[in-house]
C-alpha positions, 0 to 999 in steps of 0.5 A: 917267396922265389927268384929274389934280386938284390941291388945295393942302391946309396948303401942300402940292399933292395930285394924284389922277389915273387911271392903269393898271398898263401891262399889258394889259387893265388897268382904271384906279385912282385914284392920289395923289402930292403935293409937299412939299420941293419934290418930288413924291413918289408915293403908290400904296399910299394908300388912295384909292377901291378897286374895289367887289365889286359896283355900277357901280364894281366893275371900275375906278374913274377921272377923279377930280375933287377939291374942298372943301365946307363944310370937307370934302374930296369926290371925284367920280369915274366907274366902269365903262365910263369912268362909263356906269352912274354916278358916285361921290362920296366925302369924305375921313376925313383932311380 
């Protein structure tokens, strides 16, 4: 797990971070968990940002940083080679 971000959304903490399955070779993903009832609970299967089938994301995305702008929720985040060709940015429908 790396390049954690937490945001206190409605009174809940959520994290986004980069992780990697463990095997390996693995490319990382991003991750989300949050803290509710005093326990933070893990989140894989929510979707974050997938890899795209093309473009400077599409054998990992990782280093999510999140914040809020006017009323909305964004996501910078790198891609391949840890960002070498570009970054990402991408808000939230569920904001």
């Amino acid at each position: 797990m790396s390049r954690p971000t937490i945001l206190d959304y409605k009174n809940i903490l959520n994290l986004w971070f980069s992780y990697r399955n463990g095997k390996k070779n693995s490319k990382y993903k991003i991750g989300y968990a949050f803290f509710k009832n005093k326990k933070w609970k893990l989140d894989l299967n929510k979707n974050i940002i997938k890899k795209s089938k093309l473009g400077f994301d599409s054998e990992m995305v990782e280093y999510p940083y999140v914040f809020k702008y006017k009323k909305k929720l964004y996501m910078l985040y790198n891609g391949n080679s840890y960002g070498a060709s570009g970054i990402g940015l991408a808000y939230a429908c569920w904001y």
